[in-house]
N, C-alpha and C positions, 0 to 999 in steps of 0.2 A: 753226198754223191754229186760230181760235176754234172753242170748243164751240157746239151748237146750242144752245138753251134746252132742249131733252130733255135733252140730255148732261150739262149746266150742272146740270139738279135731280137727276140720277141720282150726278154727281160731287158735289153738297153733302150729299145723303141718307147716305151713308158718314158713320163716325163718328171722325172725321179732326179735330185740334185749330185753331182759327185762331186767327193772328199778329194779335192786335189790337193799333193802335198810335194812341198818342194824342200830344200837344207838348207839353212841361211849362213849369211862367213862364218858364223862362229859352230857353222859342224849340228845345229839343233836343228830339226826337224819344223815344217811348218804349213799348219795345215787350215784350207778355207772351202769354202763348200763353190759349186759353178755350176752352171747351168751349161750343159754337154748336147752333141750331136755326136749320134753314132751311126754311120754311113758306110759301107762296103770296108767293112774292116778296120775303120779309124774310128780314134776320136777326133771331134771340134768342139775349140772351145774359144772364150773368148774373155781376156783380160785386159789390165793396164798396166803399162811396164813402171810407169814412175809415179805413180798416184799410188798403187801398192807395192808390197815389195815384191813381187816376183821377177821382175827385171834384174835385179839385185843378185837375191836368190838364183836366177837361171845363168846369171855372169859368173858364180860362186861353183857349183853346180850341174850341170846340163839336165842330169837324171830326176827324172820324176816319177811320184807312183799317183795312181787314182783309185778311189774307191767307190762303187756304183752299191748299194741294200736295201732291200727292201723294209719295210719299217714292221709290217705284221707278220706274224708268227704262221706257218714255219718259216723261218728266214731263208732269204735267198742273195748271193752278193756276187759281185765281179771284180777281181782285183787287175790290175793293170800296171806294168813298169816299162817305163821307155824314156826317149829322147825327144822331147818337142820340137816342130821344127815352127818358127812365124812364114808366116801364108800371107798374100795380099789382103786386106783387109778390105770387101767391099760389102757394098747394103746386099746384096743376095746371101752373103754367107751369115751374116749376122742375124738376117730374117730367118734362117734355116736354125740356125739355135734357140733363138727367143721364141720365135710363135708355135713351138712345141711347148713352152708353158703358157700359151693363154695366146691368141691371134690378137687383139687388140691392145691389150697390154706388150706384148712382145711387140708389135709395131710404134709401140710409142717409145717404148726403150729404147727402137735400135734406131730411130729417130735422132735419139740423145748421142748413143754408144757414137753415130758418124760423124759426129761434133768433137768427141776427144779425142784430140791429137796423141795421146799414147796409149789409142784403143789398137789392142793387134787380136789377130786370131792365130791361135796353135793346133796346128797338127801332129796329132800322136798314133804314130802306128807300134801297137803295145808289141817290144820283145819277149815280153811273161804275161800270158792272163791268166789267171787263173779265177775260178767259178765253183761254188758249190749249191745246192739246193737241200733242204732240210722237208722238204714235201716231201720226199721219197721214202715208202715205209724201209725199215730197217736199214738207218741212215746215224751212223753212230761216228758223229765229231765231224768234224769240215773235212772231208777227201777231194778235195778241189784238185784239178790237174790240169795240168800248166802244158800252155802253149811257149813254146821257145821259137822264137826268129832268131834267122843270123843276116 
């Protein structure tokens, strides 16, 4: 059964990793886990264009999917496709990702993160989410239903 939009911002607010996944030149799929802010409808997030490959992949590419689940039973997920756009990359937005996994740890990260020069942050407002929850009794197979942007 999909989450409601309550459920949807209550289940992204957790500090739970996503599966982002990008295509690389040769058409394969490729997928790494990131640590996410989800904020009035978006995602943030924040990588390296040339220390990994997503630079690459996003030049290849534009379209991205993300994956948000919970790890315990009954499972719960949020899937996500869209277009990422890079965003000025400063110490408040970066603090706003990391120190939702851990305040001091997140503060020493993003510490480092404002030293690499091909740290950026992306903004993704998903054109598909879709969401299912397995808590709900008589809940047979993922019925996730999908948000469509144009």
């Amino acid at each position: 059964m999909p989450m409601t939009r309550k459920e949807i911002e209550a289940f992204l607010a957790e500090p739970r990793l996503c599966h982002f996944a990008t295509i690389d030149a040769h058409g394969r799929p490729r997928v790494r886990p990131l640590w996410f802010l989800w904020k009035d409808g978006e995602f943030w997030l924040t990588t390296r264009l040339k220390a990994r490959h997503t630079g690459r992949d996003l030049a290849t590419s534009p379209w991205v999917a993300l994956s948000v689940a919970s790890e315990d039973r009954p499972y719960r997920a949020v899937i996500a496709h869209g277009r990422p756009e890079l965003v000025e990359r400063t110490e408040d937005l970066l603090l706003a990702i990391a120190t939702r996994y851990g305040e001091g740890d997140g503060r020493r990260w993003a510490g480092r993160a404002l030293e690499e020069p091909d740290r950026v942050v992306m903004r993704i407002v998903p054109e598909t989410l879709l969401s299912w929850d397995y808590r709900r009794e008589g809940t047979e197979g993922a019925k996730g239903t999908s948000l469509h942007r144009t």
